[in-house]
C-alpha positions, 0 to 999 in steps of 0.5 A: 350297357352303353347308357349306364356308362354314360350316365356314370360319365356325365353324370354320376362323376361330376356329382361325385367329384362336387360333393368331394370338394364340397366335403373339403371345403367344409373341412377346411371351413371348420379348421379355420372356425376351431382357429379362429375361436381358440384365438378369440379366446385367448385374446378375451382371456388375456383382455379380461386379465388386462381389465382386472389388473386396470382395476386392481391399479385403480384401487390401489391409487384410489387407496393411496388417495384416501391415505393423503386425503386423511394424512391431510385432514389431520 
């Protein structure tokens, strides 16, 4: 009996209580990776809307051009 106290003290326990904080750890890990992904999307979302209003002001100038370009030629 004394010898399985024992191994429950120095042995089982210690592994026990690492295995706790390893489990912690990992939980914290994956709430900060569902974050930061959740951030990189709406960050991509809101560059890929940047980029296509760019696109869409770049067309409407390069229109405009056009207009002068063939106002001029006339």
């Amino acid at each position: 009996m004394e010898m399985i106290d024992a191994i429950m003290k120095w042995i089982v326990a210690p592994v026990t209580a690492f295995v706790f904080l390893l489990h912690r750890t990992q939980q914290q890990h994956t709430t900060d990776i569902a974050v930061l992904r959740a951030t990189m999307s709406e960050q991509k979302q809101a560059h890929d809307r940047e980029i296509k209003e760019i696109r869409d002001s770049f067309a409407r100038v390069m229109s405009k051009l056009d207009t002068i370009e063939q106002a001029l030629r006339k």
